[in-house]
C-alpha positions as CSV (number, residue, x, y, z in Angstrom):
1,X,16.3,-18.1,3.4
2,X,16.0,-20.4,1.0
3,X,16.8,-23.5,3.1
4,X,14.1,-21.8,5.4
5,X,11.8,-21.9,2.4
6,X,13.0,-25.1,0.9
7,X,11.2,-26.9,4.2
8,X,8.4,-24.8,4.6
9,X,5.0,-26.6,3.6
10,X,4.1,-24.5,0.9
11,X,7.3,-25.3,-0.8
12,X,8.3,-29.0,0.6
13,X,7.2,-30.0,-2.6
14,X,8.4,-27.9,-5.4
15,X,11.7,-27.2,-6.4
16,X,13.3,-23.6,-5.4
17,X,15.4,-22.2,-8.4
18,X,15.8,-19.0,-7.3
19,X,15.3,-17.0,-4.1
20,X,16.5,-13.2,-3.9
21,X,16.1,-10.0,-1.9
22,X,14.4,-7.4,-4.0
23,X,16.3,-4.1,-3.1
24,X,14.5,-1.0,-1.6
25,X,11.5,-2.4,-0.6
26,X,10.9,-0.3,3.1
27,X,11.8,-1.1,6.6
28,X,8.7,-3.5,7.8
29,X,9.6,-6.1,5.8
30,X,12.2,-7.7,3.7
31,X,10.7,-9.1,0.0
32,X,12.2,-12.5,-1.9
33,X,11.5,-12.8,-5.3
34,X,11.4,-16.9,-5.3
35,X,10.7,-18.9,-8.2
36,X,9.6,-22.6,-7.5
37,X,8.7,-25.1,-10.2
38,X,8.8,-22.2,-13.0
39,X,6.7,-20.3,-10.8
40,X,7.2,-17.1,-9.7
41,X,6.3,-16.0,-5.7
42,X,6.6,-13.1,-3.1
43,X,7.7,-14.3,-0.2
44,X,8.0,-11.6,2.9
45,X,9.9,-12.0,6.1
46,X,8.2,-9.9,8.6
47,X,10.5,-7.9,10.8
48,X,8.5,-5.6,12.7
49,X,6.4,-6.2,15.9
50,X,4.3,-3.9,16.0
51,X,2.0,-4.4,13.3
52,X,-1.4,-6.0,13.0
53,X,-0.7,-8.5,10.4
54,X,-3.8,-10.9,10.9
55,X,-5.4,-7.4,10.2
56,X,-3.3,-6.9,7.4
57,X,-4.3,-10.3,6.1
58,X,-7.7,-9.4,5.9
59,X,-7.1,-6.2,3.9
60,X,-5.0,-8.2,1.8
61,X,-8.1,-10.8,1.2
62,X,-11.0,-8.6,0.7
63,X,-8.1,-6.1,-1.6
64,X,-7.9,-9.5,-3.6
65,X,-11.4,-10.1,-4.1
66,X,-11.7,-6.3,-5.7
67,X,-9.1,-7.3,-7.7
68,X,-6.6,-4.6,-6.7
69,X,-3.9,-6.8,-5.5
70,X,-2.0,-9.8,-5.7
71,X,-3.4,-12.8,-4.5
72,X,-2.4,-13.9,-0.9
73,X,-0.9,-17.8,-0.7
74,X,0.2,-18.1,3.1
75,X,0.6,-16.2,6.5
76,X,2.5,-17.7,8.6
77,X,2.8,-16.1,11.9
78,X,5.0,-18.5,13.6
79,X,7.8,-17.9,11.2
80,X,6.6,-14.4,10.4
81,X,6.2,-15.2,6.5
82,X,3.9,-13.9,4.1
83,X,3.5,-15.7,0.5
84,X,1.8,-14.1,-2.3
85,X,1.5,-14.5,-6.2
86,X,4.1,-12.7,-8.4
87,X,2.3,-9.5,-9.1
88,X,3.1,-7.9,-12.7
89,X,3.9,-4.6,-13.6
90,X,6.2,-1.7,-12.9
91,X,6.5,0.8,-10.6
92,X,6.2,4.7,-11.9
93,X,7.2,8.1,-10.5
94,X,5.4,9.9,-13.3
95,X,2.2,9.1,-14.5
96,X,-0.2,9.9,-17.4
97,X,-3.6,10.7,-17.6
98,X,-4.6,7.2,-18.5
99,X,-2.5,5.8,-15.4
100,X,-4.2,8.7,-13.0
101,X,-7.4,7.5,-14.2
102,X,-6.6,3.7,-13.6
103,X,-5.3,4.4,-10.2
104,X,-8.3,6.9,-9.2
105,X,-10.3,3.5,-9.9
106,X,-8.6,1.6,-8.2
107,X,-8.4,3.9,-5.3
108,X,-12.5,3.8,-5.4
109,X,-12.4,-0.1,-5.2
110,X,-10.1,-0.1,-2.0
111,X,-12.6,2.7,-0.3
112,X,-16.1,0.9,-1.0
113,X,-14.0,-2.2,1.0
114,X,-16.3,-2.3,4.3
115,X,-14.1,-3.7,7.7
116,X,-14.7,-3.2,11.4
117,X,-12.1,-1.5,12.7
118,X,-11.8,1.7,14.2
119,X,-10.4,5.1,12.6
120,X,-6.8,5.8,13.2
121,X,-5.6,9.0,15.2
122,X,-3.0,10.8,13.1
123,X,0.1,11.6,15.3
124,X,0.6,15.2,14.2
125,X,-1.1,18.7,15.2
126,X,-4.6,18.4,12.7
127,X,-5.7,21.7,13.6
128,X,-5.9,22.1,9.6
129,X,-8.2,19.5,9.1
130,X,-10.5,19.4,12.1
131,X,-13.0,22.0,10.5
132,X,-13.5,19.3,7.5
133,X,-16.1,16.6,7.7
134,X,-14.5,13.1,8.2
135,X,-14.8,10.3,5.3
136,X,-13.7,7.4,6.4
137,X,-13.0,4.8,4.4
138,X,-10.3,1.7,4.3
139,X,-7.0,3.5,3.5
140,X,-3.9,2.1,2.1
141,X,-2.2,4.9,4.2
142,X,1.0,4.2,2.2
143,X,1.2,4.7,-1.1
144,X,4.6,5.8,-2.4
145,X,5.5,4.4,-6.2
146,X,6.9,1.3,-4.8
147,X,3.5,0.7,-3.6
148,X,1.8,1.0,-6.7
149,X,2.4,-1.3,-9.6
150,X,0.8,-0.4,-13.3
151,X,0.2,-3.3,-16.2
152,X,-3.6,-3.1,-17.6
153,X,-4.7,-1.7,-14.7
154,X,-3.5,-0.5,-11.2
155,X,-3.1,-2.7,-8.5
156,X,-1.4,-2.1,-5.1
157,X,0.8,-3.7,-2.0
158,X,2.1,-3.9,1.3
159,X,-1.3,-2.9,3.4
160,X,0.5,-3.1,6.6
161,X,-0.4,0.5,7.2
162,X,-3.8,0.2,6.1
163,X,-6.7,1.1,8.3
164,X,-9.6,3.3,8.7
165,X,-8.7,7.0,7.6
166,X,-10.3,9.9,6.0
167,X,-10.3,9.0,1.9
168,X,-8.6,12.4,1.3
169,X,-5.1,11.1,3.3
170,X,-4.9,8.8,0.1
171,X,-5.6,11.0,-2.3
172,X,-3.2,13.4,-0.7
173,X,-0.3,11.2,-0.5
174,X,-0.7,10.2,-4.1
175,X,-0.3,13.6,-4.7
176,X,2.5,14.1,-2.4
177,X,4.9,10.8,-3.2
178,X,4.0,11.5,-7.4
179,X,4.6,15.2,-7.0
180,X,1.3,15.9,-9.4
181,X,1.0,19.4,-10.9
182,X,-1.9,21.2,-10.3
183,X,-3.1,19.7,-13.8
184,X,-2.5,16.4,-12.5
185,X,-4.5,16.5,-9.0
186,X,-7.3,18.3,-11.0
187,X,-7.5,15.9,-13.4
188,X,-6.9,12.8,-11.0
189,X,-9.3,14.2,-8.1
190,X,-11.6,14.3,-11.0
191,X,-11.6,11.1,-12.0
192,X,-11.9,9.8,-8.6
193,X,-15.0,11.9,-7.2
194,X,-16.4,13.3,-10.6
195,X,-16.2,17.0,-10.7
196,X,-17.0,18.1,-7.0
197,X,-14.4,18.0,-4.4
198,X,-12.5,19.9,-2.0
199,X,-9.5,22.1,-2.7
200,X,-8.8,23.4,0.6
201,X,-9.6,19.8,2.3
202,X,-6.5,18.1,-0.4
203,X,-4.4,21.3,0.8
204,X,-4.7,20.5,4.1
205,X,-4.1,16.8,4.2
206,X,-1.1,17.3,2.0
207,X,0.3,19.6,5.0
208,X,-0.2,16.9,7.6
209,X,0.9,14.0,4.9
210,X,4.3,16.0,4.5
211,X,4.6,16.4,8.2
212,X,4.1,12.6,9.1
213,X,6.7,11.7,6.5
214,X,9.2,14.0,8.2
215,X,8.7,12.3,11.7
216,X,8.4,8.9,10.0
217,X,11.9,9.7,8.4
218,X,13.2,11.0,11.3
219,X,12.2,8.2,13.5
220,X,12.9,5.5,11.1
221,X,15.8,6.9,9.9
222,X,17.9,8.1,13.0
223,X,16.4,5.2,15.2
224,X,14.8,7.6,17.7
């Protein structure tokens, strides 16, 4: 990779002093931490096909300009790279109110992010949440801890599963991947619609947000 890199345009003229896999990153892609000139990069070598990654570009932009995540460098589709500014911050499993408020902001920015595209039909039975009113909104539609990264403020990456969803699949998976007490999705749902929201509606998308994971695990996992 870094000989790869080393001749790529963006980096022809700086020096490379380190390039390395970051561990544990998901299946799409596989993430370099590079450093080039004292500077510190993302660099992502796509490996799947069947992703719309000139539509995950976009997201990407416009996320930028909200200042929810790290600034995009270079897509390069005929080498299937992806180069980005280092993003600080760390990645939590357990969060405080403070955080759950920051990310509950953050959350709002992404939403208000208008984008033509059409809503995404969830590959599960949604008997439970057809007698709900749809809210569609720009979803991140993936937002495990390693997707989330905490400094000042809450920022978020990898958008390759983002797309036009009902805003309570977010909310619910936040709730789902950070395993929030009641306390915690009360307070969190709070800061992110005020006081009025739906209980049974959050119910019901965790339901279908569990059952996705299990076929996505199941597919990803035993290559079926």
């Amino acid at each position: 990779m870094t000989d790869l890199l080393q001749n790529h345009p963006f980096f022809r003229d700086k020096k490379i002093e380190l390039c390395t896999l970051l561990k544990d990153q998901g299946y799409c892609n596989e993430n370099y931490l590079v450093v080039a000139d004292g500077v510190k990069y993302i660099v992502r070598k796509l490996l799947s096909d069947d992703i719309d990654r000139a539509f995950e570009w976009q997201v990407q932009h416009l996320a930028f300009e909200k200042g929810i995540t790290a600034e995009p460098l270079v897509y390069d589709s005929e080498n299937g790279l992806m180069i980005f500014a280092f993003l600080e911050g760390e990645h939590k499993r357990q969060l405080d109110k403070s955080e759950l408020k920051l990310l509950a902001r953050t959350l709002q920015k992404l939403h208000s992010i208008k984008i033509d595209a059409k809503p995404i039909i969830l590959d599960v039975d949604t008997g439970t949440i057809d007698r709900y009113q749809k809210e569609y909104v720009l979803c991140h539609n993936d937002l495990n801890p390693q997707n989330i990264f905490f400094a000042e403020d809450a920022k978020l990456i990898d958008f390759e599963y983002a797309g036009i969803n009902d805003r309570y699949f977010d909310l619910a998976s936040v709730c789902v991947e950070l395993t929030l007490s009641v306390e915690h999705e009360e307070e969190f749902l709070n800061y992110y619609f005020g006081t009025i929201w739906q209980r049974e509606k959050l119910a019901s998308y965790k339901v279908i947000y569990r059952a996705l994971c299990v076929e996505w695990f199941r597919t990803n996992l035993c290559g079926q």
